[in-house]
Structures are given as structure tokens and as C-alpha cells.
N, C-alpha and C positions, 0 to 999 in steps of 0.2 A: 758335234751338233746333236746326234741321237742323245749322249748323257745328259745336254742340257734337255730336251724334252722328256726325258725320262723322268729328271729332277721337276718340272714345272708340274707334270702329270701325278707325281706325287706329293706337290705338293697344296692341289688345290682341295681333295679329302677333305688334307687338317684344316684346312682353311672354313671349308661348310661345317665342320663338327663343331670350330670354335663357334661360329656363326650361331649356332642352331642351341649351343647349349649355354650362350649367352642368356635369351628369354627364361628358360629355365632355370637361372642361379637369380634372372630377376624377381621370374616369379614367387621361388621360394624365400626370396629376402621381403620381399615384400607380404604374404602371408605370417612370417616372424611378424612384422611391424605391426603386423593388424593385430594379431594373436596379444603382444604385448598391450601395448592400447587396449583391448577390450582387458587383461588383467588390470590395468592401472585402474578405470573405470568400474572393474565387479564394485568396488566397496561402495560407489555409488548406485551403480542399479540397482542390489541388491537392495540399498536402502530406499530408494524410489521404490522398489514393487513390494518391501515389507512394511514400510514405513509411511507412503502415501496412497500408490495406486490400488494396492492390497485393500487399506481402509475406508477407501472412497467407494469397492465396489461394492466390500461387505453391506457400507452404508446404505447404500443406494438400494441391495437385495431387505438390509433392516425396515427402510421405510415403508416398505410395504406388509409389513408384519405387525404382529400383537407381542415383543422384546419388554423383559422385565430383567436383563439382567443375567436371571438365575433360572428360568424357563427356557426350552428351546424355543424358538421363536415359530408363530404360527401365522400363515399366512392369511391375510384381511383383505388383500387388492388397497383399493384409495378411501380406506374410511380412516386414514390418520389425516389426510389432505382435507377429505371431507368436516371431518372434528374441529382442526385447526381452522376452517375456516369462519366455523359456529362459535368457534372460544373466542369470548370476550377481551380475555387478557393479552392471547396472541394479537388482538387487533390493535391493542392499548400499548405492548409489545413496536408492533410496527409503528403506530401511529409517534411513539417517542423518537425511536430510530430516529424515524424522515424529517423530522421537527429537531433534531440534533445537528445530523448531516447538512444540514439547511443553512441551519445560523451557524455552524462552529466550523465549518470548514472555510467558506467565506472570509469571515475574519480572519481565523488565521492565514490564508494566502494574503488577504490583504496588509496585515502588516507584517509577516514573511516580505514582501515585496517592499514594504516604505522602509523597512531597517536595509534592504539589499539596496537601495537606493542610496541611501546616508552612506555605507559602508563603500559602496564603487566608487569614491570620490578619496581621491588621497588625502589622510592626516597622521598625523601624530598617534600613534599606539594602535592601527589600522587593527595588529595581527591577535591583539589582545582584544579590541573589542569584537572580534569576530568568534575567538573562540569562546569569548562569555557569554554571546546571543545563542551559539550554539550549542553551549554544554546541556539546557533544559532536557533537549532531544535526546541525549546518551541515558538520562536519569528520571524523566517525566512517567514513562512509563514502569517502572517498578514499584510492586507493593511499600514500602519505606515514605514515597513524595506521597501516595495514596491517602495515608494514616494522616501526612503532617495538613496536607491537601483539606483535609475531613475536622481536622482540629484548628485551623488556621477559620474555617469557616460555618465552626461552630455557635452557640450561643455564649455570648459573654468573650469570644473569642479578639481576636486582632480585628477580621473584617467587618463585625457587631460592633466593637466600642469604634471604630473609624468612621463607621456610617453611623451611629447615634450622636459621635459629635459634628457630623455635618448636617443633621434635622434629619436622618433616614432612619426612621424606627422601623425598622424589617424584621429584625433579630436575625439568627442563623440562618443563612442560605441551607444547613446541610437539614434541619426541620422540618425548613419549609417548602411545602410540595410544588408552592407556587414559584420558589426559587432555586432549588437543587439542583433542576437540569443546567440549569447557567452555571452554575459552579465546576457542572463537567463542563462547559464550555470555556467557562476559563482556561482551566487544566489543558487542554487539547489546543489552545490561542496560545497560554504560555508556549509550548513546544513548537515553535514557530522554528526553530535553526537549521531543520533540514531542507524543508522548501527555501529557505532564506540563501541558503549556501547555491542550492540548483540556479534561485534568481542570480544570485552574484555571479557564478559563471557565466549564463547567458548576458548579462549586460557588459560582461569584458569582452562580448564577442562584438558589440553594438560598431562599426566602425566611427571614428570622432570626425571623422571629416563630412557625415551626414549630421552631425549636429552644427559643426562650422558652419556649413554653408546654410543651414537653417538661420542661425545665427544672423548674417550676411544679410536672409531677406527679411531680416524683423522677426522672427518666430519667437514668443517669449515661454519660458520654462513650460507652463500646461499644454501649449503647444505641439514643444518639440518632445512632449511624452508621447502626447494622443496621437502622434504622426510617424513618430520615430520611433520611440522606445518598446511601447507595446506592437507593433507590427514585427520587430526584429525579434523581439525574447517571445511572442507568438510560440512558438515548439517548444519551450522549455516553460511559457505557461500552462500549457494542454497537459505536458509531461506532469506537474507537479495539481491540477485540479483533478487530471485522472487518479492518479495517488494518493492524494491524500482521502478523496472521496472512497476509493476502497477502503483507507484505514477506517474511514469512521465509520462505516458501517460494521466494521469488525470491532467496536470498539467492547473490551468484559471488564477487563482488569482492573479502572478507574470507577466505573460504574459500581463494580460489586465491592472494593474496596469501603468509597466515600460512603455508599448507602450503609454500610453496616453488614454485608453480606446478603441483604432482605431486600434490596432493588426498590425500597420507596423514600420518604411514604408516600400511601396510596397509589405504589405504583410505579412516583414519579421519574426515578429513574430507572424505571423496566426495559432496558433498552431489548434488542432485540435476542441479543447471546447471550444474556444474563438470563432470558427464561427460558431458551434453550439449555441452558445448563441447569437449573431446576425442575425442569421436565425431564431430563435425562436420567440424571444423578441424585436429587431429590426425592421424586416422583416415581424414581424406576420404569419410566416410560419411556425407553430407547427407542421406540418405534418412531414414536411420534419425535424424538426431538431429531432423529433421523430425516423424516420428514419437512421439519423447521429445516435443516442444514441445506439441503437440494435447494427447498424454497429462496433459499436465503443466495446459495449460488445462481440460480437465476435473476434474482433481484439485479443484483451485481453484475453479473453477465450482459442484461437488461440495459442497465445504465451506463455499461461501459459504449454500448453499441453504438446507443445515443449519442455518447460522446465522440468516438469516430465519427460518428453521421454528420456529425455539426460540424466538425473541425474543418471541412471542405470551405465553411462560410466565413471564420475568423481566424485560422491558422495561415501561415503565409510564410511558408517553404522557401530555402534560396534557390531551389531548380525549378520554382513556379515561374521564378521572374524572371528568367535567361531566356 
């Protein structure tokens, strides 16, 4: 009897030590896992804080200075805000932008949406015509579409003899000041395949048994859109109007291409980053295009807001309706 209490007495020690040095082998396993995890991530911090956060603060500290580049930069306070706001061209600058963003995003979700429509409906070579509507989007924006983009809608060009044999003597949309910007509005309508794709997902989410029973009580096609279809793909329209609305206000590449490098004529396609970048790099005026950049993430910031604000009144959530 004694040796068995002796044995029990001794053996309850080992039994706390395992105990106790359990958390400790977890803890140090667990500090590995972090430890790794943040090496697996350095390559990415490091490139966020050199490569984004880095230059957005410089920015931010540039805007406020007298930046040529090659000068050290000398502190002004807000006379770049205040300049920019007296500059003519900056105003001609936005005043394009908003008159871009306006009409060309529009369109293109609008017929992004009527091709996702055509395509949600089974036929014959479904998978082929879905990736022709969207190859524009992989290849719209590089310099190469830009040139042909510029020479397609030059004078004497394909879109000059097609409209002079339909009675439309316009000549060259890329000429003319009164028509250049629609020409980027093309270009940005063309690339319609990535909103188009977003629609197509959301309308395979559409359930068929609310169009059935639409069906059932007489609802005819315009109908069972305005009731059904846009209420359901609702989040994946917000999704794809907030987006694309950022792209175009970031739109350079097409702009500075078609125009020639010179953002007109007179102007007319001065979009907004286009004279940011001749203020910049042009001008040798870093300060100031410093300046334009904040401005212009506000702009943005600004309209994003708005657009959550609104979406309370026409977005329509499946956890709103439970």
C-alpha cells in the first residue's frame, strides 16, 4: 500500500511539468508560424512601403513645395492649390475629365450589360463568343490599339470614308476638337468585356424560378428585367459602376496616345492625367502636379462616397430581404 502511494506521489510532478510545458512548446510553435508568415510577406511590405506608401508621402510633403526636379524642394504652404485653382487649363483639364466619365462610362456598362444578357442564355459556341467580347479588355489599353485607335479615326481614314458614304462629312474625329473626345469614348465602350464578364456571373446567380413564376402571372420580357433582373445583379451593378467610374477618371494612356502626345487640339483631350503629366515632367513642376494628384484622390475618394451613400436607395442585398 505505501509503495503504491509512493508511486502515485511521484508520479503527479511529471504529470504538472508535462502540463505546464505544454503552452510553452505551443507558444514557441506558434511565434515560428508568425515569424515565417511575416518572411513570406517581407517581399510584399517592403514593396508597399518602397514602392506605394513611401511615394504617396513624399507626395503629399512635394505638394506643398516650390519641386523642379533638380532643386531641393522649397516650402510654399498652398500656393500650388491656390495656382491650380486660377489655371485656366487645369479647369479645361477637369472640365474634360467630368464630360468623359459622364458619357463613356455609361455606355459602356450599358452595353457590357445587353452583350451579358445575349450571352446568359444558352447557344451554340456560347464559350467562343464570350471570349471575343472579352479579349478587347486584355489589349484596349496598350500603346499598339492607341496608334491603330488614332489611324482608324484619322482623316481619309476607315471611320472618314464610312461616314462620308453615309452623308456625314465630319472628317477625322482625331482633328477634330469637336470630336476627339468621343473617339476616346469609343475606345473605353469598345473594352466593354470585363464589366460584361462581372454581369454574366451575377445573372447565373438570378434564380429561374422567379422568372417562371413571373412568367405564370403574365410579366412580359421588359418587365421581368425591371422587377427581377436588375434588383438581383443590383451588387454586381454597384460593383462594376464603382469601377469602372474610377478607371476613367484615371484614364492617360489612350488620351495621350490618340492625341499625338499634345492632349488636343485645343485642349480637347486634356483629360485630367494627361496635364498632370505635363506639369510634372514637361514643366518640371513636381509640386504642383503633386498637388493635381491629392486633388484628384479626393475627387475620387469624393465620388466613391457618394456612391456608397446612394447604394442604401437602389442596391438590394440578399440579407436585406430575410
Amino acid at each position: 500500500m505505501g509503495t503504491v502511494v509512493t508511486l502515485v506521489k511521484d508520479s503527479v510532478p511529471a504529470t504538472r511539468k508535462a502540463r505546464s510545458a505544454a503552452p510553452v512548446t505551443k507558444g514557441r510553435r506558434g511565434r515560428r508560424e508568425n515569424l515565417a508568415g511575416y518572411l513570406f510577406m517581407s517581399p510584399w511590405i517592403a514593396g508597399f512601403l518602397l514602392l506605394t506608401a513611401g511615394p504617396m508621402v513624399a507626395s503629399l510633403y512635394f505638394a506643398f513645395t516650390d519641386y523642379n526636379l533638380f532643386n531641393s524642394p522649397k516650402w510654399v504652404g498652398f500656393d500650388n492649390f491656390t495656382a491650380m485653382f486660377d489655371d485656366p487649363r487645369w479647369r479645361k483639364s477637369v472640365e474634360v475629365t467630368a464630360k468623359y466619365v459622364v458619357i463613356g462610362t455609361p455606355l459602356k456598362l450599358l452595353l457590357a450589360l445587353g452583350v451579358a444578357l445575349l450571352l446568359a442564355q444558352s447557344r451554340r459556341g456560347q464559350a467562343f463568343y464570350r471570349a471575343a467580347f472579352y479579349a478587347p479588355s486584355l489589349i484596349g489599353a496598350s500603346v499598339s490599339i492607341g496608334f491603330v485607335w488614332r489611324s482608324l479615326f484619322s482623316d481619309g481614314a476607315v471611320v472618314d470614308r464610312t461616314q462620308s458614304f453615309l452623308g456625314f462629312h465630319v472628317g477625322g474625329w482625331v482633328g477634330n476638337a469637336d470630336w476627339v473626345l468621343y473617339c476616346l469614348v469609343a475606345l473605353t465602350v469598345w473594352q466593354f468585356g470585363a464589366p460584361m464578364v462581372i454581369f454574366l456571373a451575377g445573372l447565373k446567380q438570378v434564380p429561374r424560378e422567379l422568372y417562371e413564376a413571373a412568367e405564370m402571372d403574365g410579366a412580359g420580357p421588359f418587365r421581368r428585367f425591371w422587377s427581377i433582373t436588375l434588383p438581383m445583379i443590383s451588387p454586381v451593378l454597384f460593383f462594376n459602376v464603382l469601377l469602372e467610374t474610377i478607371h476613367s477618371f484615371q484614364i492617360f494612356g489612350s488620351a495621350y496616345v490618340v492625341s499625338n502626345t499634345y492632349c488636343g487640339p485645343a485642349d480637347a483631350t486634356l483629360v485630367y492625367t494627361c496635364y498632370l503629366y505635363q506639369k510634372g515632367f514637361k514643366d518640371a513642376q513636381m509640386g504642383f502636379a503633386a498637388a493635381m494628384a491629392w486633388m484628384l484622390l479626393l475627387a475620387v475618394a469624393l465620388v466613391t462616397a457618394v456612391l456608397f451613400w446612394s447604394q442604401k436607395k437602389w442596391v438590394h442585398y440578399e440579407e436585406d430581404a430575410r
